[in-house]
TIRO-618137 format. One record per residue (C-alpha): residue in three letters; z, y, x negated. Coordinates in steps of 0.1 Angstrom, whole numbers, padded with zeros to 4 digits, always signed. Layout:
ALAZYX/...
REM end
This chain:
UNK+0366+1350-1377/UNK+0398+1341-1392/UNK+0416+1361-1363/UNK+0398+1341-1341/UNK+0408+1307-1359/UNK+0442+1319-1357/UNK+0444+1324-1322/UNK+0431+1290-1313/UNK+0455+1275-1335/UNK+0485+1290-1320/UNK+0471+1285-1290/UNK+0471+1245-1298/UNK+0507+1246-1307/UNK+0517+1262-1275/UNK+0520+1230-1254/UNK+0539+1213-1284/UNK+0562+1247-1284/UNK+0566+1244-1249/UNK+0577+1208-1252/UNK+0603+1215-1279/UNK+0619+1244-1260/UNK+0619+1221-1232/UNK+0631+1194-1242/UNK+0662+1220-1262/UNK+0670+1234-1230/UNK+0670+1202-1208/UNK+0694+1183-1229/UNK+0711+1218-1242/UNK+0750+1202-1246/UNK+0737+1181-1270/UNK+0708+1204-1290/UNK+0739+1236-1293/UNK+0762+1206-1303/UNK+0787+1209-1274/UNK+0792+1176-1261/UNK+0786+1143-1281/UNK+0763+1115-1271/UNK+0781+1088-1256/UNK+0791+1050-1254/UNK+0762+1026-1280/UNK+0748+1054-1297/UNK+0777+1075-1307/UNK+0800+1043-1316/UNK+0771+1016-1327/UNK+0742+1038-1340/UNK+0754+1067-1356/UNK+0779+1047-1375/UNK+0747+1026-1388/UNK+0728+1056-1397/UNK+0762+1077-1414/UNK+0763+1042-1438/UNK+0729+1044-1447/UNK+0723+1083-1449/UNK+0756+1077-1477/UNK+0734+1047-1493/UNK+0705+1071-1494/UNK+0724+1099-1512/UNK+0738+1075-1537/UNK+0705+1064-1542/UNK+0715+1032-1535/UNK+0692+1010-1510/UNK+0713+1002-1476/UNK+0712+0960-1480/UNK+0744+0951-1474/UNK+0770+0966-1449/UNK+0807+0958-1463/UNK+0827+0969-1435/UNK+0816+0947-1407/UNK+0825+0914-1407/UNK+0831+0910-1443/UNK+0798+0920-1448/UNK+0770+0915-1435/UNK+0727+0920-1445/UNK+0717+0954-1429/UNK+0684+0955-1435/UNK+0682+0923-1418/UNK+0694+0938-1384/UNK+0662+0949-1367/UNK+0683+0976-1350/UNK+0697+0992-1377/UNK+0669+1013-1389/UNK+0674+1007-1423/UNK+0637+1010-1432/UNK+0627+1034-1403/UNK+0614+1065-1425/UNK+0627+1094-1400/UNK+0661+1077-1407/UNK+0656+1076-1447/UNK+0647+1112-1440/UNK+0674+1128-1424/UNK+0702+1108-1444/UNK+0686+1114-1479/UNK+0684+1152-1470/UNK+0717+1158-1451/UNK+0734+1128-1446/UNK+0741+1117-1411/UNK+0767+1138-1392/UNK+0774+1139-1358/UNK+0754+1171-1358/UNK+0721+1155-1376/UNK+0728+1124-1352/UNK+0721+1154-1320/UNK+0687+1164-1343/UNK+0678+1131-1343/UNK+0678+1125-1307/UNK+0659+1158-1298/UNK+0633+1155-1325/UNK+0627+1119-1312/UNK+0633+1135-1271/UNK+0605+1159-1283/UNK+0581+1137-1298/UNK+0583+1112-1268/UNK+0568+1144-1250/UNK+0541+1152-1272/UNK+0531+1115-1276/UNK+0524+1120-1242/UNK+0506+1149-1239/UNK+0485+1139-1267/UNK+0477+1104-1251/UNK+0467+1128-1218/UNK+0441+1145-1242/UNK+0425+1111-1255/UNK+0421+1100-1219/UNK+0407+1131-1215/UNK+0428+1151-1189/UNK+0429+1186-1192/UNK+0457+1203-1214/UNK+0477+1216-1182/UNK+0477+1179-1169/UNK+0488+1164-1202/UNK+0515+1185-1206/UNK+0530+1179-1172/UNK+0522+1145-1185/UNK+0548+1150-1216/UNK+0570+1170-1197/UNK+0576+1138-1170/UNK+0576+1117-1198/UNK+0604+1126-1223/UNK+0625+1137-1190/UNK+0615+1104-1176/UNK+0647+1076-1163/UNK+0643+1058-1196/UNK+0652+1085-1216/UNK+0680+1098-1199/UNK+0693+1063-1190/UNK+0691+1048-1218/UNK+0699+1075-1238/UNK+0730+1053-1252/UNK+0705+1029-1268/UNK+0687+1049-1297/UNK+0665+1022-1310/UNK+0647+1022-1273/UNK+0641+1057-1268/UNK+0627+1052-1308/UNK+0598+1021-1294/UNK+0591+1043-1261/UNK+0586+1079-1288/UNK+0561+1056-1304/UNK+0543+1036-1271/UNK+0524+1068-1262/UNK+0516+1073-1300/UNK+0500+1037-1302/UNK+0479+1040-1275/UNK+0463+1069-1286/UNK+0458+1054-1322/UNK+0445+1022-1304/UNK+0418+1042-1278/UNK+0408+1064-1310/UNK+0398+1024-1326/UNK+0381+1019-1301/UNK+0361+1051-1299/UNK+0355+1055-1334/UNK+0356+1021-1353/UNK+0365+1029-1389/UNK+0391+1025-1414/UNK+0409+1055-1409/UNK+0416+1048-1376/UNK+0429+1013-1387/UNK+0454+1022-1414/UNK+0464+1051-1388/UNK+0476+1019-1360/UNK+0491+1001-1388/UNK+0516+1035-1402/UNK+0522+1035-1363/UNK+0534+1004-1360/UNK+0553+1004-1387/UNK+0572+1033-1374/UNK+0580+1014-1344/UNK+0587+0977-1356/UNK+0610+0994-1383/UNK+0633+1023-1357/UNK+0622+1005-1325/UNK+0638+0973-1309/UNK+0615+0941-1312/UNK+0611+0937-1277/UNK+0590+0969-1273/UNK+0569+0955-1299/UNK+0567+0920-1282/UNK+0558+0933-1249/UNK+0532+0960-1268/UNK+0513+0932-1283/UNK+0504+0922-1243/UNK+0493+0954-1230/UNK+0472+0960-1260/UNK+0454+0928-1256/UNK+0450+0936-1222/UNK+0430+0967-1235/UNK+0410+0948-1262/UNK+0398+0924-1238/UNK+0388+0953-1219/UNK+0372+0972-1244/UNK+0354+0941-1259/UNK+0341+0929-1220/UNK+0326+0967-1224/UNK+0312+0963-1258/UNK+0295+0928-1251/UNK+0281+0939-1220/UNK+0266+0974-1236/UNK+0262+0968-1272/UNK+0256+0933-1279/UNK+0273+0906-1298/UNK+0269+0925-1332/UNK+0289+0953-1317/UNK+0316+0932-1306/UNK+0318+0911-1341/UNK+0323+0948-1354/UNK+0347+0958-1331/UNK+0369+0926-1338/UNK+0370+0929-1374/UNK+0381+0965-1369/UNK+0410+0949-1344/UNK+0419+0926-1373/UNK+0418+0951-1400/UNK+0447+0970-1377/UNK+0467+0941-1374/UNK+0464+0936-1410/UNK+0480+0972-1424/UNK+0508+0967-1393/UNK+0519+0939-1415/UNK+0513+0945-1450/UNK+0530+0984-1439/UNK+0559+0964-1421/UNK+0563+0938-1446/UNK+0597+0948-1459/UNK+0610+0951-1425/UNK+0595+0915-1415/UNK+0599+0901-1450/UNK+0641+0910-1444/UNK+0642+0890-1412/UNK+0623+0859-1426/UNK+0639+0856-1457/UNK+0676+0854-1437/UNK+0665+0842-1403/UNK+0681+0808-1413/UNK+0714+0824-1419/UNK+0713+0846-1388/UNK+0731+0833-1353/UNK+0704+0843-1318/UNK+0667+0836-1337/UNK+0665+0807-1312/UNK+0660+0831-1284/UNK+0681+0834-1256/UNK+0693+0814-1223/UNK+0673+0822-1192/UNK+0709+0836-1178/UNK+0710+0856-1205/UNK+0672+0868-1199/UNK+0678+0876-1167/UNK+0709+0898-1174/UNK+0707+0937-1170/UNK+0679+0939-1145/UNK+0664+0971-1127/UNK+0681+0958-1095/UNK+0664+0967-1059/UNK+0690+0992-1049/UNK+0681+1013-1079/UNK+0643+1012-1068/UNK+0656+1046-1048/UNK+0656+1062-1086/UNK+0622+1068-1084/UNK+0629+1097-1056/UNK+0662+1107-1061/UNK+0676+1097-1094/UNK+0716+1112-1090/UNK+0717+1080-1064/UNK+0717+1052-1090/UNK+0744+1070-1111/UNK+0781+1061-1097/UNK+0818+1054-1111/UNK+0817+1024-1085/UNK+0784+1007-1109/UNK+0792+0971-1088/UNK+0768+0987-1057/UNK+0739+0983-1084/UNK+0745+0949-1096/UNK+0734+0959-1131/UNK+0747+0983-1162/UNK+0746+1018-1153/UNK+0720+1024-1181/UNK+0693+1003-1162/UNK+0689+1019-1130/UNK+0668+1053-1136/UNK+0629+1050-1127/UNK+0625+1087-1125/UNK+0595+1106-1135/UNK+0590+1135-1115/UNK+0588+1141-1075/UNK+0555+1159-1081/UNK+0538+1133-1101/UNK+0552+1108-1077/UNK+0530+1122-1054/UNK+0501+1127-1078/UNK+0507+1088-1082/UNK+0508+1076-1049/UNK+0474+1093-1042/UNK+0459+1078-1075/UNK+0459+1043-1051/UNK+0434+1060-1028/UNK+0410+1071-1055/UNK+0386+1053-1073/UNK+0392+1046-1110/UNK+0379+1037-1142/UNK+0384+1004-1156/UNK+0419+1014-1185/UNK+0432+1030-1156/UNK+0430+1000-1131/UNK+0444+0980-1162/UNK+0474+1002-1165/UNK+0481+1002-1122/UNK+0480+0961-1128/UNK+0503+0965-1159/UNK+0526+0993-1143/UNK+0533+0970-1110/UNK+0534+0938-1130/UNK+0558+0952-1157/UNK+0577+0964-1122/UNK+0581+0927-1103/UNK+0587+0918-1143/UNK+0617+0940-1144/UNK+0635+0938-1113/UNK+0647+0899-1132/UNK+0659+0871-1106/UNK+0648+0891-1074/UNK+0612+0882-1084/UNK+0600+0849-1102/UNK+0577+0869-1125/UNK+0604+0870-1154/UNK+0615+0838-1150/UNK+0579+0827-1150/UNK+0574+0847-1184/UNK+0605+0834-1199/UNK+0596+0799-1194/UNK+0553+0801-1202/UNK+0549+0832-1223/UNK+0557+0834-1261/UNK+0585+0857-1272/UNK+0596+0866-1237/UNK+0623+0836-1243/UNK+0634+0862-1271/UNK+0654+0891-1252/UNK+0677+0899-1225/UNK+0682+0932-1207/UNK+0648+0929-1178/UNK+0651+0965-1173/UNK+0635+0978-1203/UNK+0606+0965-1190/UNK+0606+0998-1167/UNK+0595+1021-1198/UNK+0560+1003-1193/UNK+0560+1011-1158/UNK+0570+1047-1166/UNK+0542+1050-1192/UNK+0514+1033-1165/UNK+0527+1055-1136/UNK+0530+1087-1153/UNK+0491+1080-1163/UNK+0476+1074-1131/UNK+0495+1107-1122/UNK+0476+1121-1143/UNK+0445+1110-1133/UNK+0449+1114-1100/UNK+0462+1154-1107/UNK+0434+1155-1130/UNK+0409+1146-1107/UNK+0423+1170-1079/UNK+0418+1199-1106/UNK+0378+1192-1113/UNK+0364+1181-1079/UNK+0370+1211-1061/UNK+0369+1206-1026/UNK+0376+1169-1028/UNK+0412+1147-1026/UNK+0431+1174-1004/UNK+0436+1143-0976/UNK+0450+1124-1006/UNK+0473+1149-1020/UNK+0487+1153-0982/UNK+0487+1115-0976/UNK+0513+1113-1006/UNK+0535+1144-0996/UNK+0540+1125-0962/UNK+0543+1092-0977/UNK+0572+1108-1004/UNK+0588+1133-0978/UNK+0593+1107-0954/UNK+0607+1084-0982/UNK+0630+1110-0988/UNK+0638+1116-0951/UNK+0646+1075-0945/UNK+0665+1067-0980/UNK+0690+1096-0970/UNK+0693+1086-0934/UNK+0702+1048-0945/UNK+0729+1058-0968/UNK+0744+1083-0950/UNK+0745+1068-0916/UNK+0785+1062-0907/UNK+0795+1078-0939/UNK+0814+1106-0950/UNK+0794+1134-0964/UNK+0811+1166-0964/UNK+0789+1182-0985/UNK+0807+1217-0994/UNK+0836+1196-1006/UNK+0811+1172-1026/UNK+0797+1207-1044/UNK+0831+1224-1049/UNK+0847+1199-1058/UNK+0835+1192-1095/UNK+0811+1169-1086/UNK+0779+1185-1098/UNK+0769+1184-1138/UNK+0797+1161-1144/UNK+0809+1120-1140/UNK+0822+1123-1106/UNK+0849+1096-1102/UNK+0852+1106-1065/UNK+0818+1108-1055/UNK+0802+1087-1032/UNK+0766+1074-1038/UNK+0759+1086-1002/UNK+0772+1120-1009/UNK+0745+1120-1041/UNK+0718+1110-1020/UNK+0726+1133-0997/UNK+0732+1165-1020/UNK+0701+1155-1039/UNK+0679+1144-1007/UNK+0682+1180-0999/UNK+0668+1191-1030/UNK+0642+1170-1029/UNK+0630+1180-0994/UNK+0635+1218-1012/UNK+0611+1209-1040/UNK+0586+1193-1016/UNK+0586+1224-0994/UNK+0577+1248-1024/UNK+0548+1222-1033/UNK+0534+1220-0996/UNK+0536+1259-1000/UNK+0517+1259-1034/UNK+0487+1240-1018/UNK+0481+1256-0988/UNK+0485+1294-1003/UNK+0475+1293-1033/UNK+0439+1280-1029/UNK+0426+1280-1065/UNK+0434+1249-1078/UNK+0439+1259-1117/UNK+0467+1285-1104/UNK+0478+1257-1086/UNK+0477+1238-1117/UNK+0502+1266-1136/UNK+0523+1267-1109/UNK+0528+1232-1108/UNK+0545+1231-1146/UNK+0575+1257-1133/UNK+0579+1232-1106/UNK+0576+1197-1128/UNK+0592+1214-1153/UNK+0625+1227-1129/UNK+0627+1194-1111/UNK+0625+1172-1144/UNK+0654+1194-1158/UNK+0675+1196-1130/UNK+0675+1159-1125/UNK+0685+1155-1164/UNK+0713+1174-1158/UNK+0725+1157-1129/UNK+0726+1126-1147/UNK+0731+1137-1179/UNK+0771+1129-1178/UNK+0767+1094-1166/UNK+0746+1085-1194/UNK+0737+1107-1219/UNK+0768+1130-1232/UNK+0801+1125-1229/UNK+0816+1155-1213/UNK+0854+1164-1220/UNK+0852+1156-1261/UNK+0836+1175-1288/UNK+0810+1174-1316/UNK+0833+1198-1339/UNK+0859+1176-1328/UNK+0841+1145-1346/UNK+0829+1160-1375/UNK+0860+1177-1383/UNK+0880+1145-1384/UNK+0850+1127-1404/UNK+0853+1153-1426/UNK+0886+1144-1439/UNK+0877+1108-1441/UNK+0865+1093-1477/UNK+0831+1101-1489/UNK+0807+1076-1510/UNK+0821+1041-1517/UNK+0858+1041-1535/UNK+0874+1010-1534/UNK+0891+0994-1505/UNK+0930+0990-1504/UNK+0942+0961-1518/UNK+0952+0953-1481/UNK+0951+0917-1464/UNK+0914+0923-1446/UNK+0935+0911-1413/UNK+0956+0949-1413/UNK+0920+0966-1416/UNK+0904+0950-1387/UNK+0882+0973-1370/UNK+0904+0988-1344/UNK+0933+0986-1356/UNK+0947+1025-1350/UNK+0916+1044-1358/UNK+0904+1052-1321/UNK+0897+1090-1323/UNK+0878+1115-1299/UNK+0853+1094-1277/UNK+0848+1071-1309/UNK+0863+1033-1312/UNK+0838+1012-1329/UNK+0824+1005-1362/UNK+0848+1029-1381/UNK+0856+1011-1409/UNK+0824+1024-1417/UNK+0842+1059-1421/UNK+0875+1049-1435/UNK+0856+1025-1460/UNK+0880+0994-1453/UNK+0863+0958-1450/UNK+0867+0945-1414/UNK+0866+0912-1402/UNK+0853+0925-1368/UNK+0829+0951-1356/UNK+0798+0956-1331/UNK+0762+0948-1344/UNK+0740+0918-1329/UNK+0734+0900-1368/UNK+0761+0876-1373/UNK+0754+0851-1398/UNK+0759+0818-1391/UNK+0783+0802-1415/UNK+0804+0834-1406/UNK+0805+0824-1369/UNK+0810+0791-1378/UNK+0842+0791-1398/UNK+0855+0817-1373/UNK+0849+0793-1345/UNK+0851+0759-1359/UNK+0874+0763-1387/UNK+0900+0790-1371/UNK+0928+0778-1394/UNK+0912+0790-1424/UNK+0892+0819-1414/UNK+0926+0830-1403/UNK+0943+0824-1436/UNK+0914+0838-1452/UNK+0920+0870-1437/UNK+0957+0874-1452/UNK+0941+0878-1486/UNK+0932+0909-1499/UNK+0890+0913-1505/UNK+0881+0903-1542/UNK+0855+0912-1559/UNK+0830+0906-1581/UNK+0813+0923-1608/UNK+0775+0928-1607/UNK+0771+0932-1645/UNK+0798+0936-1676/UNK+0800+0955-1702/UNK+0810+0946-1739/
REM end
């Protein structure tokens, strides 16, 4: 009996395994710490996280960051993940390194997958479908476009997370499940960035509406009255469990510059543009050196999540579906026309009508909802291929046309008139690397043929392997192969940065001070933040690492009076910085 027991545990683990070595092996340069992470993350977050790992092991709490701007409230900055507890554990533990820093991001790469997998499970897919599920998601565009821009891929680990813990309220109704929502929330209000949050609170009262329309209709009014005091129960431990996250903000939101939202020029900046809509078929084609074809940042113009459950997805819109699926094919499309910013009216709509979408730029995160909605009709639709035997074969072939000939016409438009040469594309370094020679037609050409390759094996799978469940097993190699190769691809645009070192970083951080020793008696002006200390791909935030007091720096929380004198009153603020810092005692001793 307790052989038995064993067996099914390990067999439980094995999708979770499979994710982790996965999800290790996709984004290997980073997990073997070969290459570091590049551009916000390297210079931005991990200098956050080094500061407060060295709070932590002082046993000091991380309030107040010194060497930006003359100081400034960390634990005020909603991205700094100074109360996010996977944060507090790796810096009281180890300290952040550039090593822990690659940890981080795999242990968070790897929990986006399993959040996944498990939400598959609660919608009640079968384990094979969820884990191609996982597999798309932490592979997905998002995460390897906005790799750069830690706090996101934090809110979009926990999204999947949340669901689950919201659907499991629903279905069960009692306090665990309650406190549960609220310890998930606070895991994403305190690592994530507030917009996730903002946007959340939308789709999940979408779902309650949904869920209390069923209720009402089935149980009865007392059953609804239930269900709503449950709902507000939730809400309640997501606040009293984030109050010291929300309690910083409030008590220095007067003080801080951008709590007034933001101009609709500013919303509308950073969109998921039209031209990179061909990222959801061929993702190496919205990567380039020349980033002005895109009309956005690079970061925002991957949509990928797998050829194969593209096709799975496109066949979902001939099959008929429950009611939370039909909600999330509204939300995924609507999040979509949302994202794509001026092109569309719907975020200009939403800035101007809906509260808190005033609050945020950057229209393109938008696309991790889209990911999460497609991804799950996917699933549906591969799930419901798997248990009616027999049935949705037209469908399935339907969507291979549909994508092949997608496929077929994107790589005809951008390679008619153009230069291919395809052998000298492949030889030439172009491939697993930022190609500064490349062109975007040569991409979409290179990787139009691999697509066609992929689709070819899958037409195969059908038609000669007729047991579906085989079919099924089959399937993961492929999802699995594509989902990798197409991180790698695009890895060097926006994930590592290829050419510097990990050791290279950590050696030179080694020989910097540790702890807090006093500052040089210096005028702040000579220790302004970039003053000489550019080294390896790093050349941001490192007076955090030389412990000097800066007058400069990159973080979003400037406080107001700060701003002000540097703006208003130049004169002084510049004679102010020829004075050394002075300081001032915090107790004194007889």
């Amino acid at each position: 009996m307790l052989q038995l027991s064993f067996k099914n545990t390990l067999k439980g683990l094995l999708p979770f395994l499979i994710l982790l070595l996965l999800a290790i092996f996709g984004y290997w340069q980073v997990a073997i710490f070969q290459y570091p992470l590049k551009w916000d993350l390297i210079d931005t977050a991990f200098p956050w996280k080094y500061f407060i790992g060295e709070c932590l092991q002082e046993n000091i709490l991380p309030l107040w960051n010194p060497y930006q701007h003359c100081g400034y409230p960390i634990h005020a900055d909603p991205q700094s993940s100074a109360w996010y507890p996977i944060t507090w554990f790796f810096g009281y533990i180890w300290g952040y390194s550039v090593y822990i820093m690659s940890i981080d991001f795999i242990f968070h790469i790897f929990l986006a997958g399993s959040g996944m997998y498990l939400l598959g499970r609660k919608l009640g897919f079968q384990e094979k479908v969820a884990l191609i599920m996982g597999i798309a998601y932490m592979f997905s565009g998002f995460f390897v476009g906005n790799a750069q821009h830690f706090m996101w891929l934090i809110s979009a680990t926990w999204l999947p997370f949340i669901l689950i813990a919201y659907i499991d309220l629903y279905q069960k109704q009692k306090l665990k499940q309650a406190v549960i929502f609220g310890l998930l929330m606070f895991l994403m209000v305190t690592g994530g960035y507030p917009a996730f949050t903002m946007i959340l609170f939308y789709l999940l009262l979408f779902i309650f509406i949904l869920f209390s329309t069923k209720i009402f209709r089935n149980e009865g009014k007392s059953s609804f009255y239930r269900f709503f005091k449950i709902n507000m129960l939730a809400l309640a431990f997501s606040v009293i469990n984030s109050v010291v996250m929300l309690f910083s903000i409030w008590k220095l939101m007067p003080t801080l510059t951008r709590t007034g939202g933001v101009t609709l020029q500013e919303a509308l900046f950073g969109p998921l543009s039209p031209q990179s809509l061909i990222s959801f078929i061929l993702p190496l084609g919205a990567v380039t050196h020349n980033i002005s074809f895109f009309g956005t940042d690079l970061s925002m113009t991957n949509t990928y999540f797998g050829l194969f459950l593209l096709i799975f997805f496109i066949a979902s819109l001939f099959m008929k579906k429950p009611p939370l699926i039909k909600l999330f094919l509204f939300w995924g499309f609507f999040m979509l026309f949302a994202a794509v910013g001026s092109t569309l009216p719907v975020r200009e709509f939403l800035y101007h009508y809906v509260p808190f979408f005033n609050l945020f730029r950057f229209p393109a995160l938008l696309r991790i909802f889209v990911i999460i909605s497609f991804i799950i009709l996917a699933g549906f639709a591969l799930n419901e291929y798997l248990i009616h035997t027999g049935k949705y074969l037209k469908q399935i072939k339907i969507a291979t046309i549909i994508t092949s000939v997608l496929v077929l016409l994107i790589v005809a438009v951008f390679s008619y008139g153009q230069y291919i040469n395809l052998g000298e594309y492949i030889l030439g370094g172009n491939l697993f690397s930022f190609s500064k020679t490349s062109s975007i037609a040569q991409q979409v050409f290179f990787q139009g043929i691999v697509q066609l390759i992929f689709l070819g094996l899958f037409i195969l799978m059908v038609y000669k392997t007729k047991n579906r469940q085989k079919q099924l097993t089959l399937l993961i190699l492929l999802v699995s192969a594509d989902m990798v190769f197409s991180v790698q691809l695009n890895a060097p645009y926006t994930v590592f940065e290829k050419g510097f070192y990990q050791k290279d970083i950590y050696e030179e951080i080694e020989r910097l001070p540790k702890g807090f020793p006093s500052p040089d008696m210096k005028p702040v002006i000579s220790t302004n933040d970039r003053t000489a200390r550019h080294f390896v791909t790093m050349w941001r935030n490192l007076n955090i690492f030389y412990k000097q007091i800066a007058y400069d720096g990159n973080n979003a929380t400037h406080l107001k009076n700060y701003v002000f004198l540097e703006d208003s009153l130049t004169p002084v603020f510049k004679a102010t910085l020829q004075n050394p810092p002075l300081y001032l005692g915090g107790s004194f001793c007889p």
